[in-house]
C-alpha positions in Angstrom: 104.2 183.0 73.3 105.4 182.1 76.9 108.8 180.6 76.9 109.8 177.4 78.3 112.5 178.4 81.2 114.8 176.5 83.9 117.1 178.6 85.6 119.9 176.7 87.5 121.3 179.2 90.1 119.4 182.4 91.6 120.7 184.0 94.9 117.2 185.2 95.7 116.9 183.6 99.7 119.7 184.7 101.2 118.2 188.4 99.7 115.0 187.8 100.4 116.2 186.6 104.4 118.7 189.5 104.3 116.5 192.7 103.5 112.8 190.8 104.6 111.4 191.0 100.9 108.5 188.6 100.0 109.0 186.7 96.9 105.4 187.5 94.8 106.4 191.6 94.3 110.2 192.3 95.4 113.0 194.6 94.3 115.5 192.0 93.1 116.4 190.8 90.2 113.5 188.3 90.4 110.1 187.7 91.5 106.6 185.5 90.8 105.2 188.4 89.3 108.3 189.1 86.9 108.2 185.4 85.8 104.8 185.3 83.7 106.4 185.1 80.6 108.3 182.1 81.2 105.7 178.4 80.8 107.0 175.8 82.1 109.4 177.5 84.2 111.3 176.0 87.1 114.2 178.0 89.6 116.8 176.7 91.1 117.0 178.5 94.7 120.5 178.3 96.2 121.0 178.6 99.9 123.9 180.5 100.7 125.2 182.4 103.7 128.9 183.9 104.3 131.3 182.1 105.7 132.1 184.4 107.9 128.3 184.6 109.1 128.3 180.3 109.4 130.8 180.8 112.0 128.3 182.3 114.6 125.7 179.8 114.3 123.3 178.0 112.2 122.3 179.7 109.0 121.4 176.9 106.7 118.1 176.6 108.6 116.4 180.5 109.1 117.2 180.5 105.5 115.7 177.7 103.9 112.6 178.3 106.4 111.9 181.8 105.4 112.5 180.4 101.5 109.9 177.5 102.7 107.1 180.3 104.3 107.5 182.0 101.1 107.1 179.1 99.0 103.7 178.2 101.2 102.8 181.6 101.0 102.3 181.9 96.9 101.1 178.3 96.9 99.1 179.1 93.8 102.2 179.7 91.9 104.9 178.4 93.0 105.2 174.5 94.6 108.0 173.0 96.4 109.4 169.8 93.8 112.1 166.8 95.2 111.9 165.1 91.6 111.3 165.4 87.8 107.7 163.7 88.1 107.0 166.5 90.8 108.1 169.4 88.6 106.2 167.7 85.8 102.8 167.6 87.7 103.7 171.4 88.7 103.8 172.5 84.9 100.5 170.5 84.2 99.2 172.6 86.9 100.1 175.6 85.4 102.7 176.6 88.4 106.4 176.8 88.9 108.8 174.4 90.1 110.9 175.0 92.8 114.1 173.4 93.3 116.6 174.2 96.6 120.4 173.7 96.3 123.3 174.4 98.2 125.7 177.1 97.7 129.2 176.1 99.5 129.0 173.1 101.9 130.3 175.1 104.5 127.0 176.0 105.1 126.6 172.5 106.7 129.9 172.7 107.8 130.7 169.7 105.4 129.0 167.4 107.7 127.3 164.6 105.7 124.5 163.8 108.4 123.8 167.6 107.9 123.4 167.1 103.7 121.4 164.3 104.6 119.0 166.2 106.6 119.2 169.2 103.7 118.1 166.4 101.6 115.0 165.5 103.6 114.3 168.8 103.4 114.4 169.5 99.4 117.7 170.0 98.9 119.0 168.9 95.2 121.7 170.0 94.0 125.1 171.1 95.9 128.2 173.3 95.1 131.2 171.9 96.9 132.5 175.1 97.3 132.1 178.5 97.3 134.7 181.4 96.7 135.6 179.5 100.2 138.3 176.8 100.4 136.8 174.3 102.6 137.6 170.5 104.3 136.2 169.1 101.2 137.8 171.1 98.4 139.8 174.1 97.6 137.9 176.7 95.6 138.5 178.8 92.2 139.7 182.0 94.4 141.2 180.4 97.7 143.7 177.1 97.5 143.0 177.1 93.8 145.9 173.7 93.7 144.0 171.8 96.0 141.7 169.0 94.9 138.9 166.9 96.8 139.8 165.6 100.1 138.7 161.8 101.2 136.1 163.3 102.9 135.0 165.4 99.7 134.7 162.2 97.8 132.4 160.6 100.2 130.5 163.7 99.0 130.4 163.3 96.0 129.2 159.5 96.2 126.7 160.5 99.0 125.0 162.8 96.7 125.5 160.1 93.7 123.2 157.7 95.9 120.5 160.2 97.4 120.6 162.0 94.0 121.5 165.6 94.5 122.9 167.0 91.4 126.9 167.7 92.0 127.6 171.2 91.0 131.5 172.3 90.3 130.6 176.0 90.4 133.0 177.7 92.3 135.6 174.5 92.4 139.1 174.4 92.1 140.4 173.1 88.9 141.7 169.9 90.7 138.4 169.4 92.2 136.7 169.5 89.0 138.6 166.6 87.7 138.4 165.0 90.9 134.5 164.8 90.7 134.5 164.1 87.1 136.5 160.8 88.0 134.4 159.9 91.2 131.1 160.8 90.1 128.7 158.0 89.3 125.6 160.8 87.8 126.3 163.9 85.6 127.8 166.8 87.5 126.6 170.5 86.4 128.4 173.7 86.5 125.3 175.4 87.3 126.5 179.2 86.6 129.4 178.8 85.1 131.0 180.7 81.3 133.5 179.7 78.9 137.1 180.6 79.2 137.8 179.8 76.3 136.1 182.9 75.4 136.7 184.6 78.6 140.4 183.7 80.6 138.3 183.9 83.9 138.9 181.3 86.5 135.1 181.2 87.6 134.8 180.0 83.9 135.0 176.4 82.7 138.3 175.3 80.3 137.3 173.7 77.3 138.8 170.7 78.4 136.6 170.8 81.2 133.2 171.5 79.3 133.9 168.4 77.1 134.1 166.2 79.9 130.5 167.8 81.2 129.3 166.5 77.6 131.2 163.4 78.2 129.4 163.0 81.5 126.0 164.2 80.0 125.8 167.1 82.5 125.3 170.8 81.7 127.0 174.3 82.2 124.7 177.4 82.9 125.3 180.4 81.2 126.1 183.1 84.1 125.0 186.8 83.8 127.6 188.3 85.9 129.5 191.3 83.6 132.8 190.0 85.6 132.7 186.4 83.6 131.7 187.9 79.9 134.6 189.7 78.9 135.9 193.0 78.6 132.7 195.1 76.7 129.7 192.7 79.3 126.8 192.6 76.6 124.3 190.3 75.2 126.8 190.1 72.3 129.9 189.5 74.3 127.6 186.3 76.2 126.7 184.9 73.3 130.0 184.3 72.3 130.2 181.9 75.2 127.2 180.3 73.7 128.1 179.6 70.1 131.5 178.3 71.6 129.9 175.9 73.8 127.8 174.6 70.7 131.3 174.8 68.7 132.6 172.2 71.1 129.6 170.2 70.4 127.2 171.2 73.3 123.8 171.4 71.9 122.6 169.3 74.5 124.6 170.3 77.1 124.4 174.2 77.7 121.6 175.5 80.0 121.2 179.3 82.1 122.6 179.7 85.0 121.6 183.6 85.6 123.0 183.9 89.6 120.3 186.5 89.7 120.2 188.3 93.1 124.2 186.9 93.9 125.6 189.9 91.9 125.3 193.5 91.5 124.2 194.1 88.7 123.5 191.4 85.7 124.6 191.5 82.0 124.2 194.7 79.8 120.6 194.6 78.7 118.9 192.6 81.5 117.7 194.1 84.7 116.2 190.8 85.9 113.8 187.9 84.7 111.3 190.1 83.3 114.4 190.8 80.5 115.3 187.2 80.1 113.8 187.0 76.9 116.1 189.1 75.3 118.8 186.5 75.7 116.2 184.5 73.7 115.5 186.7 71.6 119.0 187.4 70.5 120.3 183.7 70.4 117.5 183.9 67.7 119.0 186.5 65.6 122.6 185.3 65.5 121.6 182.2 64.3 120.8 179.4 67.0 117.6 177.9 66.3 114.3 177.5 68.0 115.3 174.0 69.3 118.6 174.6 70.2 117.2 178.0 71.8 114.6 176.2 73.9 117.1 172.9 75.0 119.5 176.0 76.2 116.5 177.6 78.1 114.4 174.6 79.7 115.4 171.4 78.0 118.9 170.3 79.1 118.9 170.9 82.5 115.6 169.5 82.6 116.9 166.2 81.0 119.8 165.9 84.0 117.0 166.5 86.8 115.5 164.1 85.3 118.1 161.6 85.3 119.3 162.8 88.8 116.4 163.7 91.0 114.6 160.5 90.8 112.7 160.6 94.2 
């Protein structure tokens, strides 16, 4: 059986424009090849660049072209989708869905003509930050006490009314709660654990995850050994799954892997071609099939859905 899949965060253009891989046969932690066990499956691509590198000139644009050629390239697998109803006509035709997001607004130096533009050219989803304080908010790692500025509230409503999902990955606490009281759509914390389980500030409180539930959004379950806890397994993640459900998130839990935007993933999964062993073990401590599959494909599904409406 093929399993239903939506990932919410992979790092895989800025790797693919950094080393000159293709995306049908790579070396990363994901590729079209790789993903034939996972029907309907769609990937959220991030665009992402270093600060440092966004300084020098424009790299919003090589990347998402290269990410584009690629996407043109494996045409009879993988299709470019700006909505639901596009993703849904890509699974009927047996293909992936691709979905492009933003990973730090610096990377349009927080200039809302500039989003707009992204969002002309596929963009649907956006972190507000990355590690990276910027003029819209401070981050989880640099001015952690710093909320959203005016101008990162015009953000927020600006993606509200094109309908880019808002994604609080990466933002400072007072952020969070700033675009949890602004917002107008469900936010996601697209790769993003629980610190209740793990004290890690890239992880969500669980104050925080119930107002995701209260705002019918959805936090993705991150592979990165740094956010599990102290012994990184499938065991050890877990446990941020079945706490998540224990705060009543059933509906509002999804995967987030950041495949290709860390060194090396979870214990026990190399890349997408192990994803089923996540599954696999949800499974066998006790979350059933439905549960499983709204975790894997469903939930995040239902907030595109809600959010990406053209």
């Amino acid at each position: 059986m093929r399993l239903p899949l939506f990932d919410g965060h992979c790092d895989t253009p800025w790797e693919m424009a950094r080393t000159g891989c293709g995306l049908k046969s790579n070396s990363l932690h994901m590729d079209l090849e790789r993903s034939w066990k996972f029907s309907p499956y769609a990937q959220m691509f991030a665009i992402w660049a270093p600060p440092e590198a966004c300084e020098d000139g424009d790299r919003f644009t090589p990347i998402l072209n290269n990410l584009l050629a690629e996407l043109d390239k494996n045409s009879e697998k993988i299709i470019l989708c700006k909505s639901a109803m596009q993703a849904r006509s890509a699974f009927r035709s047996g293909k992936t869905a691709a979905f492009i997001a933003l990973e730090g607004a610096h990377i349009i130096y927080c200039r809302p003509d500039l989003l707009e533009i992204a969002y002309s050219r596929g963009v649907r989803s956006l972190n507000i930050t990355w590690n990276n304080a910027n003029t819209l908010s401070g981050s989880h790692c640099q001015e952690p006490e710093r909320g959203l500025s005016h101008l990162g509230r015009q953000f927020v409503r600006l993606c509200n009314r094109l309908g880019i999902l808002v994604d609080v990955s990466h933002l400072s606490e007072p952020g969070f709660w700033d675009v949890a009281e602004t917002t107008s759509s469900p936010i996601i914390a697209s790769h993003s654990n629980s610190r209740g389980v793990f004290d890690h500030t890239r992880n969500l409180s669980d104050d925080q995850f119930r107002a995701i539930i209260q705002l019918g959004g959805v936090a993705g379950i991150n592979l990165c050994p740094d956010f599990i806890g102290a012994k990184p397994d499938l065991d050890s993640l877990i446990e941020h799954i079945l706490h998540f459900l224990d705060l009543g998130g059933e509906k509002n839990i999804s995967i987030g892997t950041d495949f290709d935007g860390i060194d090396m993933p979870v214990k026990g999964i190399g890349g997408i071609d192990d994803l089923d062993r996540l599954y696999d073990k949800m499974l066998s401590c006790g979350i059933d099939e439905k549960t499983a599959e709204d975790i894997f494909f469903n939930n995040l599904m239902r907030v595109v859905n809600q959010v990406c409406t053209i």
